[in-house]
Phi, psi and omega in degrees: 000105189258128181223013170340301192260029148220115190308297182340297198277355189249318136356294189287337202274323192279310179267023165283320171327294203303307181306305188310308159337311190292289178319286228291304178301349174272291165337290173301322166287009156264353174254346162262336200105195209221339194291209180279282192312318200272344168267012148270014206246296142000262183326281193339304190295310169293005188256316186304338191263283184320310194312307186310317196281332181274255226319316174328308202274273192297307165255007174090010213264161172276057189280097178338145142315306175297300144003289186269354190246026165243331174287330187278339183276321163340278180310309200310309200298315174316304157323310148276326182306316180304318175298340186288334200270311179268023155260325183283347179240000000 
């Protein structure tokens, strides 16, 4: 999907971005928290997502299932502890 030469669709496509973004980060900050360590942990999870979704989608590559729902179970147990760790302080 090539949109170089037309602003219009890239322009509509970055803040379709921007939301989604946003909405995933709102979503995660009711289960981490606000702090600094739980909104870098956030950024992190949404680039660990795109990255997956561009090789799935864009280059066609092939990630088990089990792969991906064992990284994503990952980031949460991380995600709580940190979070559990910025309540305490």
């Amino acid at each position: 999907m090539r949109t170089e030469r037309n602003i219009d669709i890239q322009a509509k496509l970055k803040q379709w971005e921007e939301t989604r973004i946003e909405y995933s980060r709102n979503l995660l900050r009711k289960h981490w928290g606000q702090s600094q360590a739980c909104e870098l942990l956030v950024s992190i999870f949404i680039r660990m997502l795109e990255n997956m979704v561009d090789k799935l989608v864009l280059i066609n590559e092939d990630i088990l299932e089990e792969q991906i729902r064992s990284e994503i179970y990952m980031m949460f147990e991380y995600g709580a502890i940190i979070a559990e760790k910025s309540m305490v302080q």
